[in-house]
MDTraj code that builds the backbone (N, CA, C; nanometers):
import mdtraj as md
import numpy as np

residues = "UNK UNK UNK UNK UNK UNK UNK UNK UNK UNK UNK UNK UNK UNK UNK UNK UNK UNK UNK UNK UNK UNK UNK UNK UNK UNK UNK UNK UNK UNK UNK UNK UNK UNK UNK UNK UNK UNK UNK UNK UNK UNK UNK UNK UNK UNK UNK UNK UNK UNK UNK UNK UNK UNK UNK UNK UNK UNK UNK UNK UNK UNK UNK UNK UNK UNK UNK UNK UNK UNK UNK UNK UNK UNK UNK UNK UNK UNK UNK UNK UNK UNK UNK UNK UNK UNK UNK UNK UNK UNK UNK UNK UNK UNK UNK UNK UNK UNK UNK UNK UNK UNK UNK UNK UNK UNK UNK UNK UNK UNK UNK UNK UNK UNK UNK UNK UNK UNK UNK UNK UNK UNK UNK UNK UNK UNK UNK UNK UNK UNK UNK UNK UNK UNK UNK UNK UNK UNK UNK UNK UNK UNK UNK UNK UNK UNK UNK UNK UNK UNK UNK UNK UNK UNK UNK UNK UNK UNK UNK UNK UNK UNK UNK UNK UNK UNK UNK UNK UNK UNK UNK UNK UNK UNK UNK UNK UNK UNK UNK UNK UNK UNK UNK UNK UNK UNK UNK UNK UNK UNK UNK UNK UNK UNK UNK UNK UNK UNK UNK".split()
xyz = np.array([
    [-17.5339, -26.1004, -0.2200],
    [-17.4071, -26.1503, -0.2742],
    [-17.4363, -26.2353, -0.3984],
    [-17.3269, -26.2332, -0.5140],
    [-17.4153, -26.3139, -0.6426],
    [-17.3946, -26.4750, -0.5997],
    [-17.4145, -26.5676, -0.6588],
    [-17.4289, -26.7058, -0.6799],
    [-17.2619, -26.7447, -0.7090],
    [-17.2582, -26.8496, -0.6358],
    [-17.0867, -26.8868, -0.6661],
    [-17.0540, -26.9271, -0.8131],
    [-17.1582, -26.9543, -0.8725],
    [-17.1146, -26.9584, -1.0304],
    [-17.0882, -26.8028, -1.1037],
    [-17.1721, -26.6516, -1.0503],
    [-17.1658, -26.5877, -1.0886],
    [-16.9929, -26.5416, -1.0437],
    [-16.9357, -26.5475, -0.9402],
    [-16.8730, -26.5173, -0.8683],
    [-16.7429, -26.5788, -0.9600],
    [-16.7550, -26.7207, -0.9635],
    [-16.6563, -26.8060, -1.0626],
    [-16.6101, -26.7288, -1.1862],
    [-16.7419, -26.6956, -1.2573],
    [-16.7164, -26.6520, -1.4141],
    [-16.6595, -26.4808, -1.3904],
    [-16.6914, -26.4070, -1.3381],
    [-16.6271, -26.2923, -1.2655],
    [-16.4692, -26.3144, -1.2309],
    [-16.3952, -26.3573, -1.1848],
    [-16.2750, -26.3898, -1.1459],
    [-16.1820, -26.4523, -1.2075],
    [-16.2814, -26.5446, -1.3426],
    [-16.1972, -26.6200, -1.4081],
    [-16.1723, -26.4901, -1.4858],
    [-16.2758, -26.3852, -1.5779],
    [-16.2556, -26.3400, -1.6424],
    [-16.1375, -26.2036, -1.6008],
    [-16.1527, -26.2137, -1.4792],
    [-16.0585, -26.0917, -1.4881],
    [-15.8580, -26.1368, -1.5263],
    [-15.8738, -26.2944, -1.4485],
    [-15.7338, -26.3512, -1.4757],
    [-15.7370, -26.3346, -1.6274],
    [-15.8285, -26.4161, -1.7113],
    [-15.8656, -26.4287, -1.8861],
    [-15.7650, -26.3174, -1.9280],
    [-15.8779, -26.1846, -1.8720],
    [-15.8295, -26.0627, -1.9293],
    [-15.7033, -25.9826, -1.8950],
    [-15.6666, -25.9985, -1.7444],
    [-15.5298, -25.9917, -1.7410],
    [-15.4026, -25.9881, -1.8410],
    [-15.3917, -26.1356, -1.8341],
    [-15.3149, -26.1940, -1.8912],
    [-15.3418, -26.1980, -2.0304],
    [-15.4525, -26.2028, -2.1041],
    [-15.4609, -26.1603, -2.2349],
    [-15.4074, -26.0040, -2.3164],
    [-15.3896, -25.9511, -2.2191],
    [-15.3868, -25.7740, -2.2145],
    [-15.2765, -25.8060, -2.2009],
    [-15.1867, -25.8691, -2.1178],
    [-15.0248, -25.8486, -2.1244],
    [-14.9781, -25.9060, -2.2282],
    [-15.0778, -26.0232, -2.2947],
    [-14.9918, -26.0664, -2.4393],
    [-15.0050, -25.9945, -2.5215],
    [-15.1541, -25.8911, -2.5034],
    [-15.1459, -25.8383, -2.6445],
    [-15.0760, -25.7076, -2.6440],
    [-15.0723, -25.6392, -2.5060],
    [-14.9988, -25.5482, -2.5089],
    [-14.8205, -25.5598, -2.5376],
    [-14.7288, -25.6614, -2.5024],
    [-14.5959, -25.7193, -2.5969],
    [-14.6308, -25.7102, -2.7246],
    [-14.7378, -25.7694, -2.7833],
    [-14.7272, -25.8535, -2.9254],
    [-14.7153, -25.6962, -2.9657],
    [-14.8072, -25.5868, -2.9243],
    [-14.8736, -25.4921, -3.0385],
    [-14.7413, -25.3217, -2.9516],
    [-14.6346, -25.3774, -2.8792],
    [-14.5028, -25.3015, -2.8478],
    [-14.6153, -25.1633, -2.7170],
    [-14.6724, -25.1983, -2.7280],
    [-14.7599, -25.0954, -2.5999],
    [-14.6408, -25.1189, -2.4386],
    [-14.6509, -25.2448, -2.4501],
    [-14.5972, -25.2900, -2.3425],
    [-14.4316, -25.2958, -2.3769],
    [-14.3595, -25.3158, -2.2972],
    [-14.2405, -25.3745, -2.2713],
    [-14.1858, -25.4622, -2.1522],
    [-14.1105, -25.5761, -2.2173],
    [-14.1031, -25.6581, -2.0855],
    [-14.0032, -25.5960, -1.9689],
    [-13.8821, -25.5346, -2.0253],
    [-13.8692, -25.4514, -1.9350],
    [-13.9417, -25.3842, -1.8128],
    [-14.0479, -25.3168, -1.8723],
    [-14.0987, -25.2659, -1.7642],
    [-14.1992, -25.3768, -1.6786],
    [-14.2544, -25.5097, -1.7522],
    [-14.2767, -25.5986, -1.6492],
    [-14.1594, -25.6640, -1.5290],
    [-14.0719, -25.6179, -1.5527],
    [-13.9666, -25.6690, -1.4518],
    [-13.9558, -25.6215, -1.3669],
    [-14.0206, -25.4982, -1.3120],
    [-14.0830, -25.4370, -1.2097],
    [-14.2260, -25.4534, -1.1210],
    [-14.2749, -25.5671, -1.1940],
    [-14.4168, -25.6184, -1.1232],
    [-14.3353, -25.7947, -1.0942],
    [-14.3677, -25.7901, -0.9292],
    [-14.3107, -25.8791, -0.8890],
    [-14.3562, -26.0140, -0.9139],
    [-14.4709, -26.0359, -0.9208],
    [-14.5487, -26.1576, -1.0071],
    [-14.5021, -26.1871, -1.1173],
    [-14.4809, -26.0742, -1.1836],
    [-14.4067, -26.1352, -1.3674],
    [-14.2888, -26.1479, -1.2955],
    [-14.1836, -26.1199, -1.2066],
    [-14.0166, -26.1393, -1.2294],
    [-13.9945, -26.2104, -1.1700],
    [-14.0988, -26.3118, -1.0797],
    [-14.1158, -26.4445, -0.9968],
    [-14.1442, -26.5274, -1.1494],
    [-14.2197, -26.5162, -1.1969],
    [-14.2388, -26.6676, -1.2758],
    [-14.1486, -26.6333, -1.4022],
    [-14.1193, -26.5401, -1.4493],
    [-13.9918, -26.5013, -1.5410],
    [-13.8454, -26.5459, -1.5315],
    [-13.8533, -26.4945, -1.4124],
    [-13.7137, -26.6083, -1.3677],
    [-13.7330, -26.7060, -1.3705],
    [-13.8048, -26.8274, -1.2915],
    [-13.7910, -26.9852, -1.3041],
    [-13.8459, -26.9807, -1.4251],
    [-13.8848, -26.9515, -1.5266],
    [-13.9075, -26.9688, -1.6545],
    [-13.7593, -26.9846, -1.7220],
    [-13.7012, -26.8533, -1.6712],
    [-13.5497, -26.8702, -1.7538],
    [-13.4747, -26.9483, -1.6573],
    [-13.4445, -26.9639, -1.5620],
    [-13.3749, -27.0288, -1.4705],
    [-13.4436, -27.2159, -1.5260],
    [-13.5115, -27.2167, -1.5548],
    [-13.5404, -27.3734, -1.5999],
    [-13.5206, -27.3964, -1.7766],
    [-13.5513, -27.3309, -1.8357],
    [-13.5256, -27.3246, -1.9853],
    [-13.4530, -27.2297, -1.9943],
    [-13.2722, -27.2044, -1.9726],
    [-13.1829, -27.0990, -2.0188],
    [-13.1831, -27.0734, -2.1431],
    [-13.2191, -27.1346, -2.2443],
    [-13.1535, -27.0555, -2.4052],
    [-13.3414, -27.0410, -2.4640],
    [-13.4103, -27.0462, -2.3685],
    [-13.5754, -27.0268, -2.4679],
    [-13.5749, -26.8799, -2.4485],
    [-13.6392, -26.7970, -2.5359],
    [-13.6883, -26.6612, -2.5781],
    [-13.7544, -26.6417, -2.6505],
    [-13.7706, -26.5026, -2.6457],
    [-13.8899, -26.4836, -2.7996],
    [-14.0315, -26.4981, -2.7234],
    [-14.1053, -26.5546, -2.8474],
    [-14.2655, -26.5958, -2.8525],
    [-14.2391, -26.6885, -2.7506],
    [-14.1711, -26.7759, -2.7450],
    [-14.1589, -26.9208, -2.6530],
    [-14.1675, -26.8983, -2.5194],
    [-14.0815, -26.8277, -2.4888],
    [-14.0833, -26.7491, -2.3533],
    [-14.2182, -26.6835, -2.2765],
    [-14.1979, -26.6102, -2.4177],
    [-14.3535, -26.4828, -2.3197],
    [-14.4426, -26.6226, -2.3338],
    [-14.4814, -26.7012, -2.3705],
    [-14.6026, -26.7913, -2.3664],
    [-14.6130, -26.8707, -2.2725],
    [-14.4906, -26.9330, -2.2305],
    [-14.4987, -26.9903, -2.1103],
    [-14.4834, -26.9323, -2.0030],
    [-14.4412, -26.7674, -2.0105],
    [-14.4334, -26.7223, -1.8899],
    [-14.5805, -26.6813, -1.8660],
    [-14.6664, -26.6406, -1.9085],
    [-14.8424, -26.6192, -1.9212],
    [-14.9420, -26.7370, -1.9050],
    [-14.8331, -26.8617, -1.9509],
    [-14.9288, -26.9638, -1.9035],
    [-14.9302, -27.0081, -1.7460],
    [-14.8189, -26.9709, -1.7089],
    [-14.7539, -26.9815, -1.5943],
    [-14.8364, -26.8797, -1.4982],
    [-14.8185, -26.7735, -1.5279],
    [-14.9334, -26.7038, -1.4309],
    [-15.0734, -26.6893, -1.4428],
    [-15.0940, -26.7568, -1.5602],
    [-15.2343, -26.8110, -1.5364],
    [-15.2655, -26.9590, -1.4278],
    [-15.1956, -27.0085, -1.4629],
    [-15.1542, -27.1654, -1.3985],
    [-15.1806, -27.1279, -1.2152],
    [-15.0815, -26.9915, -1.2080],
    [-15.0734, -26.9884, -1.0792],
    [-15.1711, -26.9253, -1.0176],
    [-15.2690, -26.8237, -1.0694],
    [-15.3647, -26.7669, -1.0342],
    [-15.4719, -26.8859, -0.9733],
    [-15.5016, -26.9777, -1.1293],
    [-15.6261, -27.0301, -1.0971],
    [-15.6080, -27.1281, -0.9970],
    [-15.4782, -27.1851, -0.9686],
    [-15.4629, -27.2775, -0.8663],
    [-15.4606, -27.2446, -0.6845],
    [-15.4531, -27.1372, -0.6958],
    [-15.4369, -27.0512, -0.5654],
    [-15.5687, -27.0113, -0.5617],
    [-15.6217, -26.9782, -0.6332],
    [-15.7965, -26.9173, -0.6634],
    [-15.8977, -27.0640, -0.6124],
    [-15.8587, -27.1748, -0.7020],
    [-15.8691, -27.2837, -0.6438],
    [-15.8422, -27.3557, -0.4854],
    [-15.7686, -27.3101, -0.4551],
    [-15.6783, -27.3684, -0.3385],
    [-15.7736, -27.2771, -0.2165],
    [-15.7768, -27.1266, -0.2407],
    [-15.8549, -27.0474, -0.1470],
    [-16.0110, -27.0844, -0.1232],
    [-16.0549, -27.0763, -0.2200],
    [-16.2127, -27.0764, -0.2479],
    [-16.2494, -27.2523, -0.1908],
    [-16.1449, -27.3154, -0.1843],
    [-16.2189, -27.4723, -0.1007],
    [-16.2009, -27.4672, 0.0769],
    [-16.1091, -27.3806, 0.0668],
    [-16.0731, -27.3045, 0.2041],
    [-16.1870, -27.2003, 0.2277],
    [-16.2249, -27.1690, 0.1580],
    [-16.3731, -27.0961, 0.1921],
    [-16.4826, -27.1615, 0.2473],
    [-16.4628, -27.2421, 0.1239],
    [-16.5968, -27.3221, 0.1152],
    [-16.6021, -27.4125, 0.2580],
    [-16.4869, -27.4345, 0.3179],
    [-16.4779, -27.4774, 0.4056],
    [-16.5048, -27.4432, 0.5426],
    [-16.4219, -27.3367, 0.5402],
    [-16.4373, -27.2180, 0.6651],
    [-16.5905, -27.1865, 0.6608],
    [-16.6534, -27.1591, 0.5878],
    [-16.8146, -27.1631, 0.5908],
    [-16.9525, -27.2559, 0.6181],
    [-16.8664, -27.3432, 0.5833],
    [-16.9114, -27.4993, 0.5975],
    [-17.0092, -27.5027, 0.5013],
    [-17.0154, -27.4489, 0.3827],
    [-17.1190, -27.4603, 0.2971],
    [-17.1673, -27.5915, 0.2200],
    [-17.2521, -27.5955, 0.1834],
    [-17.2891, -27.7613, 0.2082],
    [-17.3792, -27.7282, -0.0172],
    [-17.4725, -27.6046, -0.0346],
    [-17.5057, -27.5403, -0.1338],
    [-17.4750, -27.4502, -0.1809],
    [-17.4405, -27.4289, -0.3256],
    [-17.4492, -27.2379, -0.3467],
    [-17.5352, -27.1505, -0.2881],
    [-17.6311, -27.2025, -0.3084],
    [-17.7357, -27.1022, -0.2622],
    [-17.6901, -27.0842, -0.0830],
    [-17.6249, -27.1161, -0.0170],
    [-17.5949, -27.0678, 0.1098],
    [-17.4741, -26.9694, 0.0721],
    [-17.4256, -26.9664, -0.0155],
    [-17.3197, -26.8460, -0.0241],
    [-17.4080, -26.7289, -0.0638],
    [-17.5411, -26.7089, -0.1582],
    [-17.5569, -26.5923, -0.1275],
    [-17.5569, -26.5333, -0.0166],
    [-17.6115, -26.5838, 0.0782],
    [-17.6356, -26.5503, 0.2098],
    [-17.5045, -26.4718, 0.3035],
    [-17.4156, -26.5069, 0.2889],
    [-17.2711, -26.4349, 0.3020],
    [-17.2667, -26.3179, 0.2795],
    [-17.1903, -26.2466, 0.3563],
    [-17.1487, -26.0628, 0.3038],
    [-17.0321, -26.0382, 0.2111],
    [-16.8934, -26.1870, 0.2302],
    [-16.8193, -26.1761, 0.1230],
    [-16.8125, -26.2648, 0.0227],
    [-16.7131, -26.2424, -0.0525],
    [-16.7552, -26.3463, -0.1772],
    [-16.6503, -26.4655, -0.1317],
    [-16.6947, -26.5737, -0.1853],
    [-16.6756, -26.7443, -0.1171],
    [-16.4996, -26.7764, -0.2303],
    [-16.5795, -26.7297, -0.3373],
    [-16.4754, -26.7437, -0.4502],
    [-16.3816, -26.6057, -0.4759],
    [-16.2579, -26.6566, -0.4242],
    [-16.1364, -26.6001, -0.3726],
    [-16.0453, -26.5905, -0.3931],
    [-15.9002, -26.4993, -0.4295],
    [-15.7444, -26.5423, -0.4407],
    [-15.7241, -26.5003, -0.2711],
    [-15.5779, -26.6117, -0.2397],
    [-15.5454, -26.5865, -0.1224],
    [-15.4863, -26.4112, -0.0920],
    [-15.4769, -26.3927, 0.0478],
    [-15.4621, -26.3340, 0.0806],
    [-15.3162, -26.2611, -0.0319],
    [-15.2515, -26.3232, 0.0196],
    [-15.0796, -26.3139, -0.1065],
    [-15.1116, -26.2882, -0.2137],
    [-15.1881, -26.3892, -0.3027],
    [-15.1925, -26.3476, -0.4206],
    [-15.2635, -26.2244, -0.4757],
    [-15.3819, -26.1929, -0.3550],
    [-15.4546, -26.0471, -0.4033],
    [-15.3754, -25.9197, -0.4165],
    [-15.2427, -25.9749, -0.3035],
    [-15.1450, -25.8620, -0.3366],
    [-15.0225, -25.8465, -0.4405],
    [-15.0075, -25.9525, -0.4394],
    [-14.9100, -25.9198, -0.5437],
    [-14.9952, -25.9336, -0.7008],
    [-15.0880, -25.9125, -0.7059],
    [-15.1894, -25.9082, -0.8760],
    [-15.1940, -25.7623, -0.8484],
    [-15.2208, -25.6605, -0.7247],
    [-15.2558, -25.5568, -0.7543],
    [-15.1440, -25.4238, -0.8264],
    [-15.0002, -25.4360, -0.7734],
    [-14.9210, -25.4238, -0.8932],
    [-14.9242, -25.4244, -1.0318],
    [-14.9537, -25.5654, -1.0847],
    [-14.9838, -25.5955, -1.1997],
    [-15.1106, -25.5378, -1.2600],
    [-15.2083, -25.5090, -1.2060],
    [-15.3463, -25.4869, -1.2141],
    [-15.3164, -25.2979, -1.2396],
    [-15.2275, -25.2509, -1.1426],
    [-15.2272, -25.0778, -1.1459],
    [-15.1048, -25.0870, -1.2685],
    [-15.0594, -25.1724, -1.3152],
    [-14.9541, -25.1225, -1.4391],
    [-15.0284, -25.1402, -1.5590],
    [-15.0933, -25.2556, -1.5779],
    [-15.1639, -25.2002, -1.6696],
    [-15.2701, -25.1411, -1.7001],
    [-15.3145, -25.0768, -1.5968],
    [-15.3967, -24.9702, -1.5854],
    [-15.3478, -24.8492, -1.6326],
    [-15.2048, -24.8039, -1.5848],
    [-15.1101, -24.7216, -1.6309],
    [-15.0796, -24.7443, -1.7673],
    [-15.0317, -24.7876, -1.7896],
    [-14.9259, -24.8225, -1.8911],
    [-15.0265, -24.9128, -2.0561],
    [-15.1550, -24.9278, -2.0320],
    [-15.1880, -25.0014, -2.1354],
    [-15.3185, -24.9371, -2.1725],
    [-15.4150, -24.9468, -2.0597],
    [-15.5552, -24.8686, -2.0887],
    [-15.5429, -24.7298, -2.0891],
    [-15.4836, -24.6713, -2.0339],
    [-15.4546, -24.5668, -2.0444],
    [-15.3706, -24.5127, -2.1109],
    [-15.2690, -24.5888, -2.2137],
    [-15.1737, -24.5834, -2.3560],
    [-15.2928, -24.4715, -2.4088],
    [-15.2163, -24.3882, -2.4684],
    [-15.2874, -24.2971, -2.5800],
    [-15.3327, -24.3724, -2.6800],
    [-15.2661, -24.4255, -2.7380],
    [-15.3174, -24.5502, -2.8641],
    [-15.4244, -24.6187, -2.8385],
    [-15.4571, -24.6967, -2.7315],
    [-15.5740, -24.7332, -2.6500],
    [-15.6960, -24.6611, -2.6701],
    [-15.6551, -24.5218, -2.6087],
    [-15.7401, -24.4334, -2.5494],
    [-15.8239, -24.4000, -2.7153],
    [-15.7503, -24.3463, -2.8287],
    [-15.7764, -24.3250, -2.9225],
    [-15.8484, -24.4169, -2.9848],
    [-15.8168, -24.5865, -2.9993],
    [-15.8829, -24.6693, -3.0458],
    [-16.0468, -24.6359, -2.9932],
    [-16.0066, -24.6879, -2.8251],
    [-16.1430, -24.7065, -2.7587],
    [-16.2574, -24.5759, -2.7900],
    [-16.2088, -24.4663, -2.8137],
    [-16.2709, -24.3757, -2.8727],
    [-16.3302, -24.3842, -3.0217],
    [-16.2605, -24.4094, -3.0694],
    [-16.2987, -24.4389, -3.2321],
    [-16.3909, -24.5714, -3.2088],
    [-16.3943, -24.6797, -3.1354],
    [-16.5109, -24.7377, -3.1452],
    [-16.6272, -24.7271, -3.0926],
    [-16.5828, -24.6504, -2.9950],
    [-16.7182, -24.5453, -2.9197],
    [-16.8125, -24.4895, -3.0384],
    [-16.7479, -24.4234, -3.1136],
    [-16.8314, -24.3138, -3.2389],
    [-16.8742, -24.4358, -3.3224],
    [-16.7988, -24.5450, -3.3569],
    [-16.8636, -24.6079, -3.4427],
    [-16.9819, -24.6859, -3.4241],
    [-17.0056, -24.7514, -3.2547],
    [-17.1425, -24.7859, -3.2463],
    [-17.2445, -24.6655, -3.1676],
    [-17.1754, -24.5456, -3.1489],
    [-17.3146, -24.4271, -3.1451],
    [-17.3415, -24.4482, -3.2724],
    [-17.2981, -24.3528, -3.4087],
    [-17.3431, -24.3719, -3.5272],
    [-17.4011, -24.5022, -3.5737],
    [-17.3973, -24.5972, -3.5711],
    [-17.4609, -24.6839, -3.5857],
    [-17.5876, -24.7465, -3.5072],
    [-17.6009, -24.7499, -3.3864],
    [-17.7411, -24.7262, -3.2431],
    [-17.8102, -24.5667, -3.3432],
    [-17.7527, -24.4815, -3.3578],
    [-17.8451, -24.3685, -3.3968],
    [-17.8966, -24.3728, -3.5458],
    [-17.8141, -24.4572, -3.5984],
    [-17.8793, -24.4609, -3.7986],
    [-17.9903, -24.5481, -3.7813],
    [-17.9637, -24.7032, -3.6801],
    [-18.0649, -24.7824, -3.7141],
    [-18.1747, -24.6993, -3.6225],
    [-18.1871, -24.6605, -3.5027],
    [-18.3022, -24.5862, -3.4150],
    [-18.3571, -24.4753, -3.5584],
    [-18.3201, -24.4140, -3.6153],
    [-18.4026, -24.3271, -3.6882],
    [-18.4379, -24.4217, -3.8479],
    [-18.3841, -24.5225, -3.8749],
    [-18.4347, -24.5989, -3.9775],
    [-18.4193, -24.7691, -4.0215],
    [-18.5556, -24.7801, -3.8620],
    [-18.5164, -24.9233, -3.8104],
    [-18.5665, -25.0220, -3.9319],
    [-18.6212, -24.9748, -4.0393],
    [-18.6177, -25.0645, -4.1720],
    [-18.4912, -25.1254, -4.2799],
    [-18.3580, -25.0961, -4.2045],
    [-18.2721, -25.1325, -4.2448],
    [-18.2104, -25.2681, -4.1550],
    [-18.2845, -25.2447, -4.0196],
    [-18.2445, -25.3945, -3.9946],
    [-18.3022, -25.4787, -4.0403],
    [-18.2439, -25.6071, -4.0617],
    [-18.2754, -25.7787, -4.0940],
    [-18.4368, -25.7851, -4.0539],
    [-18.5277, -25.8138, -4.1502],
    [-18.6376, -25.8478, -4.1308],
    [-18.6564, -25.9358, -3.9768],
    [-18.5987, -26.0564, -3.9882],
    [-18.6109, -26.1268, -3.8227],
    [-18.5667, -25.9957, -3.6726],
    [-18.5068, -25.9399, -3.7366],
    [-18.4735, -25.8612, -3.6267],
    [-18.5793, -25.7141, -3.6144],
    [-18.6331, -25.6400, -3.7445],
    [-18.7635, -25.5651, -3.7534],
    [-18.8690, -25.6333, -3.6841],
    [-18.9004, -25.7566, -3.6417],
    [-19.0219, -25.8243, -3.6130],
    [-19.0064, -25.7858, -3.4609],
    [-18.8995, -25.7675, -3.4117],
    [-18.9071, -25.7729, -3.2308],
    [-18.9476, -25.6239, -3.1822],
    [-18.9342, -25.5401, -3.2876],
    [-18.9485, -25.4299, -3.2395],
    [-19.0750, -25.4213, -3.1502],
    [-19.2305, -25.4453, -3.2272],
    [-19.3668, -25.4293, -3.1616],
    [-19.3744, -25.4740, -3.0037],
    [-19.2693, -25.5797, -2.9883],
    [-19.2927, -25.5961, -2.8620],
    [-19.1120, -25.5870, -2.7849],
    [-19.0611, -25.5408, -2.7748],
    [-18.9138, -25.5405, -2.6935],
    [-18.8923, -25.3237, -2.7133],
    [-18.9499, -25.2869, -2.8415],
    [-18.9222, -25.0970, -2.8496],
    [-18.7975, -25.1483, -2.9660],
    [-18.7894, -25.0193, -3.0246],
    [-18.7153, -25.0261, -3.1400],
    [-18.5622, -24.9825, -3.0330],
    [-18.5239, -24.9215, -2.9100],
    [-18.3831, -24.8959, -2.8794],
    [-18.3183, -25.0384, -2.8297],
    [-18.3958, -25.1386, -2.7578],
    [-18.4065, -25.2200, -2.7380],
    [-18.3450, -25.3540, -2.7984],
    [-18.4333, -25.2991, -2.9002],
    [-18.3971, -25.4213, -3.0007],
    [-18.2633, -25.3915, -3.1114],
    [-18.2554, -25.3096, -3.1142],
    [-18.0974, -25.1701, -3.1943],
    [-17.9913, -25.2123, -3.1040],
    [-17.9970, -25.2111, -2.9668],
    [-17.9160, -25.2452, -2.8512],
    [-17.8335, -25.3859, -2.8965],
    [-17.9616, -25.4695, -2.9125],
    [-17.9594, -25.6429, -2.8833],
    [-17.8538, -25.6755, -3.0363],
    [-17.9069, -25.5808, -3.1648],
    [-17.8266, -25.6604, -3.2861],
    [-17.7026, -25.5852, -3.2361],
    [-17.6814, -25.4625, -3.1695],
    [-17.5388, -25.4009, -3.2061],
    [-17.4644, -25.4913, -3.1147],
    [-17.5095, -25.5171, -3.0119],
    [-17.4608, -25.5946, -2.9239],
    [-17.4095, -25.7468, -2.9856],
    [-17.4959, -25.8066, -3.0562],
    [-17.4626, -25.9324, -3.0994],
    [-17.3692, -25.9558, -3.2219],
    [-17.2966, -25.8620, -3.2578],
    [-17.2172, -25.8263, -3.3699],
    [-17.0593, -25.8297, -3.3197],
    [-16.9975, -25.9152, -3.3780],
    [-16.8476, -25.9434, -3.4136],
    [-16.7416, -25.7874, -3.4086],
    [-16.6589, -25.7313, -3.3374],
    [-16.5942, -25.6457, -3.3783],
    [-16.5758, -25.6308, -3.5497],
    [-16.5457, -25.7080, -3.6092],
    [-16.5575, -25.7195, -3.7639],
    [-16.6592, -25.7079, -3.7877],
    [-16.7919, -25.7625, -3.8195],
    [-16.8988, -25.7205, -3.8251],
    [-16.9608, -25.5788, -3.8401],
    [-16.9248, -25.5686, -3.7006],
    [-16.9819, -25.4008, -3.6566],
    [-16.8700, -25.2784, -3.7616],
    [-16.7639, -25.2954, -3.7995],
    [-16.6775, -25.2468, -3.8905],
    [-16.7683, -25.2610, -4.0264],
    [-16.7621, -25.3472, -4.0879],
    [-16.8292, -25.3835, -4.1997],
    [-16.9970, -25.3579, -4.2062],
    [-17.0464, -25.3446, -4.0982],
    [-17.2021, -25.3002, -4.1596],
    [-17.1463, -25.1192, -4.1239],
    [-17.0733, -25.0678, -4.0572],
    [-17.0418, -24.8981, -4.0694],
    [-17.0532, -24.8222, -4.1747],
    [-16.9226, -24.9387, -4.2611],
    [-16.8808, -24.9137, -4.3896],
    [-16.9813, -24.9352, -4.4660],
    [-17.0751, -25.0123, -4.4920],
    [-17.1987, -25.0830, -4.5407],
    [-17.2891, -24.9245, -4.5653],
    [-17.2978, -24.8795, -4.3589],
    [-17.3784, -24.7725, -4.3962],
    [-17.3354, -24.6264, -4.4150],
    [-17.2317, -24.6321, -4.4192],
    [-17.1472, -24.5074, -4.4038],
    [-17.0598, -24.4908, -4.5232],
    [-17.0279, -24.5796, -4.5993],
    [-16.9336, -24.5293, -4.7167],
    [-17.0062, -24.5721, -4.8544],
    [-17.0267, -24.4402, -4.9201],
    [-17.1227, -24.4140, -5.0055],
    [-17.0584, -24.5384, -5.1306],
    [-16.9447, -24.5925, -5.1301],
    [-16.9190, -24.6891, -5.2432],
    [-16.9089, -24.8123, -5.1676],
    [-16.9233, -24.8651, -5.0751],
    [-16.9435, -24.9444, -5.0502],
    [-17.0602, -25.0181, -5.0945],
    [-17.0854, -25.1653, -5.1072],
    [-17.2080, -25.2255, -5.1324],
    [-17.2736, -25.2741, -5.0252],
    [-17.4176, -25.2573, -5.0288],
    [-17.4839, -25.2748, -4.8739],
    [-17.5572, -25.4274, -4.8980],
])
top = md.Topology()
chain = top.add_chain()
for i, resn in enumerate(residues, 1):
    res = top.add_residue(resn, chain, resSeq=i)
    for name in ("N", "CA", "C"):
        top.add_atom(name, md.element.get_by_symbol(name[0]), res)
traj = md.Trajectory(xyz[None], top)
C-alpha cells in the first residue's frame, strides 16, 4: 500500500483536477451548466449558492460554486481519513503501509455522489472530440520531438548532452521533454520543425 503522504497527494490531485476540468471545460463552452444540473453534487452546492446569493451569476457564480465543492470534498476527505486513522489506531505512516486499504479516504457518501460527476466528465469532456483531437495533436508533437532529439542528440543544451554517457541518450531525451512547459515544448517544435523559424 503507498505511504499516507503518497496517498494524500493522489486524492488531492484528483479533486485539483476535477474541478479544474469543470472550470475549464464552462470557460472553453465544452461543457454546459445545464448539463451539470444533472450531477447531483453540482445541483446540491448550486442551489445554496443561488439560494444564498440570489442576483450573483456569471464568472461569480461558477467560482464559488467550484470553490464550494472543492471546500466540500477536502473537508469530508479530511473528516474520513482521521476516522481512519482512528479506526486503525495508527500511531505512524509507516503502519499504514501495512494495511490492504488506503487510510486516506472520501466518506462512504461522498465516493458516491463524485462518481456521477467523475463518469460525466469522462463522457462529456475527455472524450469531447475537441479534446480527443487536441490530446492527439500533442501526442505527435512530443513523438516528433523524443525522435529528432534520439537521432540528433547534439541539439540538446550542452548541460543536458553531458548526462547522456551515464543515464543513455532515451533517457535523458525523456527527462528534457518531460521538464518542458506546454509552451516550451510548442516553441522548441517550431524551433525544430519550421524551416523560418529561428532556432
Amino acid at each position: 500500500m503507498p505511504t499516507l503522504e503518497t496517498q494524500v497527494v493522489d486524492i488531492a490531485d484528483e479533486i485539483a483536477y476535477d474541478n479544474h476540468d469543470i472550470d475549464d471545460g464552462l470557460a472553453s463552452g465544452l461543457l454546459k451548466e445545464a448539463d451539470l444540473e444533472e450531477i447531483p453534487l453540482w445541483k446540491n452546492i448550486n442551489g445554496q449558492i443561488t439560494g444564498k446569493y440570489a442576483k450573483i451569476e456569471g464568472e461569480l457564480k461558477k467560482y464559488l460554486v467550484i470553490r464550494s465543492l472543492i471546500n466540500m470534498q477536502v473537508t469530508d476527505l479530511i473528516n474520513q481519513t482521521e476516522k481512519n486513522i482512528a479506526k486503525f489506531k495508527l500511531k505512524t505512516s509507516s503502519e499504514a503501509k501495512r494495511l490492504d486499504g488506503k487510510v486516506v479516504s472520501f466518506s462512504p457518501s461522498m465516493a458516491a455522489l463524485r462518481k456521477p460527476l467523475r463518469a460525466f466528465l469522462m463522457e462529456k469532456l475527455y472524450h469531447h472530440y475537441r479534446v480527443v483531437r487536441m490530446s492527439n495533436k500533442a501526442k505527435r508533437f512530443i513523438e516528433e520531438l523524443f525522435r529528432d532529439y534520439i537521432a540528433k542528440p547534439e541539439q540538446l543544451p550542452p548541460d543536458t548532452q553531458k548526462k547522456i554517457p551515464q543515464d543513455g541518450v532515451r533517457r535523458v531525451v525523456c527527462d528534457y521533454i518531460a521538464g518542458m512547459t506546454d509552451r516550451s515544448a510548442l516553441d522548441e517544435h517550431k524551433k525544430l520543425f519550421d524551416p523560418y523559424e529561428k532556432v
